[in-house]
TORDREN-328142 format. One record per residue (C-alpha): x, y, z; residue number from 1. Coordinates in steps of 0.05 Angstrom, whole numbers. Example, Ala and Ser with C-alpha at 12.3 -4.5 7.8 and 13.67 -1.06 7.14 Angstrom:
<recs>
REC      xx      yy      zz  resi
REC     246     -90     156     1
REC     273     -21     143     2
</recs>
This chain:
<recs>
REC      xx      yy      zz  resi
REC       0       0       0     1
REC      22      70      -8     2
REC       4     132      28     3
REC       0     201      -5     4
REC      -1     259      34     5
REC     -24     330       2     6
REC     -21     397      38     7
REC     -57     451      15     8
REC     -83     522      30     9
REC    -128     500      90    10
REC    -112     431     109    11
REC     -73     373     103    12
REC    -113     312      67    13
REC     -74     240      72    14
REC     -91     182      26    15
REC     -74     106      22    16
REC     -78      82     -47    17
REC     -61      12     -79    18
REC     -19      -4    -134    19
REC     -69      -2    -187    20
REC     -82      73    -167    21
REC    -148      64    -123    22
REC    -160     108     -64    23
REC    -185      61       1    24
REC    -182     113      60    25
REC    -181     186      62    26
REC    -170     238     118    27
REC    -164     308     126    28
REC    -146     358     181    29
REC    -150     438     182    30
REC     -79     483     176    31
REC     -84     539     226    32
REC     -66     604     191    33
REC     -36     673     223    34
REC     -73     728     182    35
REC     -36     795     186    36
REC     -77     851     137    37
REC     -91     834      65    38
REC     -20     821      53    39
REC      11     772     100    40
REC      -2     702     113    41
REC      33     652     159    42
REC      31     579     181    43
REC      64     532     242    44
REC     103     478     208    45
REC      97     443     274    46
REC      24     457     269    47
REC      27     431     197    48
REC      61     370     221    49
REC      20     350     271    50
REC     -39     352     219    51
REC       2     302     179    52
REC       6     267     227    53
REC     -68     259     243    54
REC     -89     259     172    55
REC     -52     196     153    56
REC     -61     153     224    57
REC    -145     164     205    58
REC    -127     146     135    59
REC     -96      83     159    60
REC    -155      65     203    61
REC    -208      80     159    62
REC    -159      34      99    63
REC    -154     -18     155    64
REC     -91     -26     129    65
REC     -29     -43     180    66
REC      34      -7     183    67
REC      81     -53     151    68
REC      38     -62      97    69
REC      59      13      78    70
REC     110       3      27    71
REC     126      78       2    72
REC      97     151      21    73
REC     111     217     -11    74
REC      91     280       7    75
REC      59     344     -41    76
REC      48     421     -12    77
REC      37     488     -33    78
REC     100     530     -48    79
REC      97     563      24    80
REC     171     573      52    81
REC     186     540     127    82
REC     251     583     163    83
REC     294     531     214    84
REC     356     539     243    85
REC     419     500     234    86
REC     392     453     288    87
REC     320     439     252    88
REC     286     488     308    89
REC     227     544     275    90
REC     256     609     265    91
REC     195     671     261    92
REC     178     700     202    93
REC     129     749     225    94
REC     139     820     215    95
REC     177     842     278    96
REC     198     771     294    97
REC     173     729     356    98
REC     110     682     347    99
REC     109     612     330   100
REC      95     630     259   101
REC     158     598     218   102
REC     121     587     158   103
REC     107     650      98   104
REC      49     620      64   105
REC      53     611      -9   106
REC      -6     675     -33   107
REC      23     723      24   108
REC      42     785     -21   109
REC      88     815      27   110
REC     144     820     -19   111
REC     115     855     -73   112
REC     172     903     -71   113
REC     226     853     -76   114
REC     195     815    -130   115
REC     196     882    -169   116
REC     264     891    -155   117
REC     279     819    -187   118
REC     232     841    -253   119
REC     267     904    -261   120
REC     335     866    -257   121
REC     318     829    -328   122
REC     365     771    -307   123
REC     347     719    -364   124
REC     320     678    -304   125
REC     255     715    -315   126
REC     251     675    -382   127
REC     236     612    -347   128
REC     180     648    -312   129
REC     129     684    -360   130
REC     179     743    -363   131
REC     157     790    -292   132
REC     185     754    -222   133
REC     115     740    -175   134
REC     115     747     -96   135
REC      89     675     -96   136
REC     154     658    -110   137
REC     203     636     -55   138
REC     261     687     -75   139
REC     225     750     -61   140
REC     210     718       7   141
REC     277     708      15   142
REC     301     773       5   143
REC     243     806      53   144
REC     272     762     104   145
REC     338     780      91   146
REC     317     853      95   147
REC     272     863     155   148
REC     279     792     188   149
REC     349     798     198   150
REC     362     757     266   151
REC     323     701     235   152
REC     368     708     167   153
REC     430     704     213   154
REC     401     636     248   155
REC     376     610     192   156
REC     404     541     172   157
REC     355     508     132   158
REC     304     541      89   159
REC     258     498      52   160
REC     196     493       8   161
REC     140     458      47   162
REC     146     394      -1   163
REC     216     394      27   164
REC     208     403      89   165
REC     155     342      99   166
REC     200     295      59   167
REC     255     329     112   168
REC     217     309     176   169
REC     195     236     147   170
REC     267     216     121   171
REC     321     263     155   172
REC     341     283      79   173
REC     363     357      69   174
REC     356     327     -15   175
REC     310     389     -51   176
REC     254     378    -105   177
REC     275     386    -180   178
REC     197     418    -180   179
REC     205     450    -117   180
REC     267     480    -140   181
REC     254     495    -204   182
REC     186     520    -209   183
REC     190     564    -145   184
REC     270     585    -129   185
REC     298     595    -198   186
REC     336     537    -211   187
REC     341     521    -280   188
REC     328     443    -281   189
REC     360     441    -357   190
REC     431     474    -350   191
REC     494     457    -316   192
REC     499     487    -262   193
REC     428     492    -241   194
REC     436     552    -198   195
REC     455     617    -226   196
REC     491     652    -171   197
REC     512     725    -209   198
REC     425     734    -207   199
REC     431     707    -138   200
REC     480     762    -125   201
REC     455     819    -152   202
REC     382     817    -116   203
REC     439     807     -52   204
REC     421     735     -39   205
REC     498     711     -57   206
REC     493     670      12   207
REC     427     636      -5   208
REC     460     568     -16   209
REC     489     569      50   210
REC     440     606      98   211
REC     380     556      68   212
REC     421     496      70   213
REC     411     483      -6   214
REC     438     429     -55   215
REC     479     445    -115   216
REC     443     398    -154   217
REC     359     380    -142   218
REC     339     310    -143   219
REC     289     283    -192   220
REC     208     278    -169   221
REC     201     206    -145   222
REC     277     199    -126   223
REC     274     148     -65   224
REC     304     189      -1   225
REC     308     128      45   226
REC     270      88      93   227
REC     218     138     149   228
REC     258     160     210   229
REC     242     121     274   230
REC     215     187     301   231
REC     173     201     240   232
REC     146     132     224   233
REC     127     126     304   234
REC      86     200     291   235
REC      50     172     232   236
REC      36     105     248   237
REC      80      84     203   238
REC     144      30     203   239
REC     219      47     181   240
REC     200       1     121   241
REC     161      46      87   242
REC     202      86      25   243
REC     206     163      26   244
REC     191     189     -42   245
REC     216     260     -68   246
REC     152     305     -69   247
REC     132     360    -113   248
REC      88     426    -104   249
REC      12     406     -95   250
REC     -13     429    -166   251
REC      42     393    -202   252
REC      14     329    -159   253
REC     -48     343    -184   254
REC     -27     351    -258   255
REC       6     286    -256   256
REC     -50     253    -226   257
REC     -98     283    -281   258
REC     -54     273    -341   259
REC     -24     210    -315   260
REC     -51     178    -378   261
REC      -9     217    -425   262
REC      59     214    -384   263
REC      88     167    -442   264
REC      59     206    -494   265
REC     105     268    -495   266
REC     102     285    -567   267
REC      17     298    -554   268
REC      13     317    -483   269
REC      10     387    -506   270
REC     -59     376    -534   271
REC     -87     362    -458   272
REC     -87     409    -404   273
REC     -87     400    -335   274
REC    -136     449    -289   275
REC    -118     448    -217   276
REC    -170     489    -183   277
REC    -192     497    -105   278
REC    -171     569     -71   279
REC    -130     584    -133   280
REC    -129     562    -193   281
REC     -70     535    -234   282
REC     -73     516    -312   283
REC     -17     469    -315   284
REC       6     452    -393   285
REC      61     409    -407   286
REC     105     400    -482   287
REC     158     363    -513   288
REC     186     427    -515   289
REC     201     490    -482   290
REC     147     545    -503   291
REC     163     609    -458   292
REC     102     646    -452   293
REC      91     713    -423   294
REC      55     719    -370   295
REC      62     644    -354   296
REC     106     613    -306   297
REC     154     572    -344   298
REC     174     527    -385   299
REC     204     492    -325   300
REC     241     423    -345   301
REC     232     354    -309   302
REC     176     391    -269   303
REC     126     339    -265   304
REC     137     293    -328   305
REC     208     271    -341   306
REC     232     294    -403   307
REC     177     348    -411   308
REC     172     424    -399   309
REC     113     463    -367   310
REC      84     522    -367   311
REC      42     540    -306   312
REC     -15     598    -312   313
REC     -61     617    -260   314
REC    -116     654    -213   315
REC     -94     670    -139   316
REC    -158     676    -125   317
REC    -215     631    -149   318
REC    -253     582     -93   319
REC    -230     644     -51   320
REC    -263     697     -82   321
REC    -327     651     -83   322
REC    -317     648     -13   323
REC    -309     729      -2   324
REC    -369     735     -48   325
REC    -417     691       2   326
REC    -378     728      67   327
REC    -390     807      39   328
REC    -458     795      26   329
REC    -507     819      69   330
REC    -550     749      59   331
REC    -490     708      64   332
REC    -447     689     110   333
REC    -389     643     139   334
REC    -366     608      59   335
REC    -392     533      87   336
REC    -393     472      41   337
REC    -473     477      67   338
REC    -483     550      46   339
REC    -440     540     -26   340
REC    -496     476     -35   341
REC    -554     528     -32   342
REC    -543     576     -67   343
REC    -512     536    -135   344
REC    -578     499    -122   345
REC    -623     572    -122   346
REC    -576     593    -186   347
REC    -599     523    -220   348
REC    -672     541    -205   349
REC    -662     611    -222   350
REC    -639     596    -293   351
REC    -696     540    -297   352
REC    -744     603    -285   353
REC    -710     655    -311   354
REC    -662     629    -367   355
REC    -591     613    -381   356
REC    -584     688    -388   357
REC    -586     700    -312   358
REC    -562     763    -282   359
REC    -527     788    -348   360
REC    -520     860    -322   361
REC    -480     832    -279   362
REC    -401     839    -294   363
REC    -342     826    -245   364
REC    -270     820    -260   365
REC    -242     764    -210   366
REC    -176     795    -197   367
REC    -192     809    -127   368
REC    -116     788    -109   369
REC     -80     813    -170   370
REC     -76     774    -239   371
REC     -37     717    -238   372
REC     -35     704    -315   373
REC     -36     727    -368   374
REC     -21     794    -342   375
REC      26     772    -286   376
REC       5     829    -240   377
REC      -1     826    -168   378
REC     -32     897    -158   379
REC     -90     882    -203   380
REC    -155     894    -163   381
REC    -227     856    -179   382
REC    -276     896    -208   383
REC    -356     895    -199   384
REC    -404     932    -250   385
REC    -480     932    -251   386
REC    -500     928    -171   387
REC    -559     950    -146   388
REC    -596     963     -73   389
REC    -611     887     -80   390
REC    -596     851     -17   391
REC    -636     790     -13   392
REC    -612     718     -21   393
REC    -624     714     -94   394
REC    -583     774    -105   395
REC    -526     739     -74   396
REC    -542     683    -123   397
REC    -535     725    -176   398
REC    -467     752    -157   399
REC    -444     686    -140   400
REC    -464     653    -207   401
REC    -434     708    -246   402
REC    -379     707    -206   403
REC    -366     638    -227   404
REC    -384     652    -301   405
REC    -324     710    -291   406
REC    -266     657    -269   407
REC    -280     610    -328   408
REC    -278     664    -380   409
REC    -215     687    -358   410
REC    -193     607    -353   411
REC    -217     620    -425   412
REC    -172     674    -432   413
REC    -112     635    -406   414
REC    -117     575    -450   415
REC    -124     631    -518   416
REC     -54     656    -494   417
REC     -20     582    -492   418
REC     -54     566    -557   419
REC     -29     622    -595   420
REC      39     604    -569   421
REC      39     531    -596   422
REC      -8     492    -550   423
REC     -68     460    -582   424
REC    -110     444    -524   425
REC    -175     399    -531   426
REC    -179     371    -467   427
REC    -185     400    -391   428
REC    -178     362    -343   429
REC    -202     391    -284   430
REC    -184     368    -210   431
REC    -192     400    -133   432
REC    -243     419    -104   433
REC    -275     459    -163   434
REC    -293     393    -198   435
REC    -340     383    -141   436
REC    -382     449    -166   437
REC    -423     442    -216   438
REC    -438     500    -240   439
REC    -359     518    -251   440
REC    -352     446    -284   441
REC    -416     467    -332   442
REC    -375     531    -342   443
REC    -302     509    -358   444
REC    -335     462    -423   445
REC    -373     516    -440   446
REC    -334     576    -427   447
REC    -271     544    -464   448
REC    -305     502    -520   449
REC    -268     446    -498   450
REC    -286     372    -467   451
REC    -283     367    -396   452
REC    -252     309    -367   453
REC    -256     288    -297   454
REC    -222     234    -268   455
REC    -256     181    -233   456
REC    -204     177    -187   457
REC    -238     206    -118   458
REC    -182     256    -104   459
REC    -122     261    -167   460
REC     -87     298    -137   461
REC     -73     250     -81   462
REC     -77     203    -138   463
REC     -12     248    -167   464
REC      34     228     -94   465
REC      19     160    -100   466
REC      44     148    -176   467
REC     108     180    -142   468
REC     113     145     -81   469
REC      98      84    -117   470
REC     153      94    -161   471
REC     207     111     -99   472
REC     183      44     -62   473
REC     203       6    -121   474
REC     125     -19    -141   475
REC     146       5    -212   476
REC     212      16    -251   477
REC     199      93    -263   478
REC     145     150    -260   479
REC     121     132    -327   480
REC     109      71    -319   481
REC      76      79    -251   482
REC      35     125    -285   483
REC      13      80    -330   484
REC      -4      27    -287   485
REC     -45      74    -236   486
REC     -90     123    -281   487
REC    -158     127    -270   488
REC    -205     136    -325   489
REC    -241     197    -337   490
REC    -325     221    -348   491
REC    -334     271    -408   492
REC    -372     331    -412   493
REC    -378     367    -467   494
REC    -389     439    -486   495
REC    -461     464    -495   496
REC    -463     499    -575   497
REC    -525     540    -549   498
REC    -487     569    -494   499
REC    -425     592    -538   500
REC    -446     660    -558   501
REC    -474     695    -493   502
REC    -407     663    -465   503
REC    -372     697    -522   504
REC    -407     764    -509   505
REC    -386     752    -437   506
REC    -309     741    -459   507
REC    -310     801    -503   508
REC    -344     839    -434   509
REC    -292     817    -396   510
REC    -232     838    -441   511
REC    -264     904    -436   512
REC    -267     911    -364   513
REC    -196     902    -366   514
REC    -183     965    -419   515
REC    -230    1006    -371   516
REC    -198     989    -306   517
REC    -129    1005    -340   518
REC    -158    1064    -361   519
REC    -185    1085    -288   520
REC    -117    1076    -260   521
REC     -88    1122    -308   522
REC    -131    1171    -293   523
REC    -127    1165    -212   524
REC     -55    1159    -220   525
REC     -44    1217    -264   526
</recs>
């Protein structure tokens, strides 16, 4: 058996999955998260641990499944960045210092200066990363600790990507991600040397290698780190028998869990796109070979697929701004699964009564924490046009559904930019938590013109970190292969042809909003 352990925004899910790729227990346990303004976002990798921890003993119960019979586990998280010192103890992070908080989450925006400072640099770097330097990346971070968390900087002995640091605490290997690495530090994955130390110098992070503890060289997703430590294994519920496989980030799990199917099929993987989608979205494409793309993270090499490049777009804010839309509104309230249920069940019966054509003086523009892609701009602000007085429940439906409507034209938007750079997408394959919303799984056929796959598999992305612990236990002779052996087949939906031109007039809306709100700042700005 293998156990497959995915940390994301809110909580840490654990999974125990057999060979043949089928999901027989499943548990999941909240993160707790240090707010701090609009801006700054922190976790307790202790905290995070412990919910690890927890997460995969239920999994085990509920799997029934013994802990010898654990044969490999592997770990994927979002790109937050965990701060220790030389000994492995938390170092603060927080503004000030002091706290428990060792953890910058990976959508705090607190180094929006430094990752301007990287962009205006031009270090050919930026052309493995859609051209303008995010502060979702883990080097701006690192030079805002550097800069006004100096005593932590000082003590600092090993910095890591959260991936990392969980294959860290299960193994006792400081060994770093190639897709940790590459997709979220700068590395370049396809040159010798990897890291390129004059761009490392001139944003002043020349002692990065050393202060963080980092490689010279990443190792491979799926690379087999060694047996669990007693310490971890005895946390867990695990034995020293079970295989630590190298992790990756948690949408690159989820990619390879949705296009698992095509991992031997590099020279048409570029006609199927993966659509990673819970708080954020990502729109994960992958290519023989490299296609740099503004406004796109990427191409990044050996990221997911060995042998293949990706290009990762994406919304910061997706099941999140669904979430703020239900929690502003004066008939909503706290974003719970229960209160998401009723009102995409009002919106169905709305349109039932009303027509497809609901609310279509409605307009918002979902960059409500800046545009990820294809603008790459993490000062963009969301825009609402055509409110009212209304305050009842169905006017909340009506923001909410066109709220939706707004995210999928702009996944629209994304997947016009790849395709004009070489892509020629006809499948999305959507996993996370938006597959479980039907009204945003309606949307992304219709929206995009495209078939809709979903995988059967109950979680892929947890799916994803089993093909790769799988493959570091030894169950299969590479990732490929374990990927061929594990995918899950997929249910179809396809695009509606009556729906394609009020969606178009809402794409053409859309790219409008954008002129205008350009236009707006121009004028407030002078």
């Amino acid at each position: 058996m293998l156990v497959a352990v995915d940390v994301g925004t809110a909580s840490a899910r654990a999974g125990v999955v057999t060979p043949s790729g089928r999901l027989i227990g499943r548990a999941e346990c909240p993160l707790e998260l240090n707010r701090v303004g609009p801006d700054i976002a922190e976790y307790d990798s202790e905290q995070i641990w412990d919910a690890v921890a927890q997460s995969v003993r239920s999994a085990m119960r509920l799997a029934g499944v013994r802990a010898d019979e654990a044969s490999g586990i592997s770990f994927d998280a979002t790109c937050s960045l965990v701060v220790r010192d030389g000994d492995g103890a938390p170092l603060p992070v927080s503004p000030g210092g002091g706290g428990r908080w060792d953890t910058i989450a990976w959508f705090d925006h607190r180094a929006k200066a430094e990752a301007e400072e990287c962009t205006a640099g031009g270090h050919r770097v930026l052309d493995y990363i859609g051209g303008t330097m995010s502060p979702e990346m883990e080097v701006p971070k690192l030079m805002w600790l550097k800069r006004h968390a100096p005593e932590t900087w000082r003590q600092a002995g090993h910095i890591f990507d959260l991936a990392d640091f969980l294959s860290w605490k299960a193994s006792g290997s400081t060994a770093r991600s190639e897709c940790t690495l590459t997709c979220k530090w700068t590395y370049l994955a396809h040159e010798s040397p990897g890291w390129q130390r004059d761009f490392l110098a001139s944003i002043g992070l020349d002692d990065l290698l050393r202060v963080a503890g980092l490689p010279e060289c990443a190792s491979p997703v799926a690379m087999a780190l060694g047996p669990m430590t007693p310490a971890a294994a005895a946390k867990l519920g695990l034995s020293t028998r079970c295989i630590v496989g190298m992790g990756l980030v948690d949408a690159h799990a989820g990619a390879l869990g949705a296009l698992a199917e095509y991992a031997n099929n590099a020279t048409h993987i570029h006609k199927h796109l993966a659509l990673i989608a819970g708080t954020s979205s990502c729109v994960m494409a992958l290519s023989k070979d490299p296609m740099p793309i503004k406004g796109a993270w990427g191409p990044y090499f050996n990221a997911v697929v060995p042998g293949t490049w990706l290009n990762e777009a994406g919304q910061s804010a997706t099941g999140a701004l669904l979430d703020h839309v239900l929690r502003v509104h004066a008939a909503g309230g706290a974003p719970t699964p229960d209160l998401h249920r009723r009102v995409i069940q009002r919106v169905f019966e709305l349109r039932a009564a009303e027509g497809p054509d609901l609310a279509s003086h409605l307009h918002v523009l979902p960059d409500f924490h800046g545009n990820r892609s294809p603008f790459a701009d993490p000062k963009a602000l969301g825009v609402i046009s055509g409110l009212s007085l209304e305050s009842d429940f169905d006017s909340l439906c009506h923001l909410y559904w066109r709220t939706a409507v707004a995210i999928a034209v702009q996944v629209r938007h994304i997947l016009d930019v790849l395709d004009a750079r070489g892509y020629a997408i006809e499948t999305l394959h959507v996993a996370g938590g938006h597959s479980h919303n039907p009204l945003l799984m309606e949307l992304y056929a219709d929206v995009s013109g495209r078939t809709v796959l979903e995988s059967t598999a109950q979680d892929p992305t947890l799916l994803g970190v089993a093909i790769v612990a799988a493959t570091a236990a030894g169950l299969y002779a590479d990732l490929s292969s374990a990927c061929s052996g594990m995918f899950q087949p997929c249910v179809h939906l396809l695009p509606d042809p009556e729906a394609k031109e009020r969606l178009e007039r809402d794409y053409r809306v859309q790219l409008a909003m954008q002129r205008h709100r350009a236009e707006l700042l121009a004028l407030a700005t002078g």
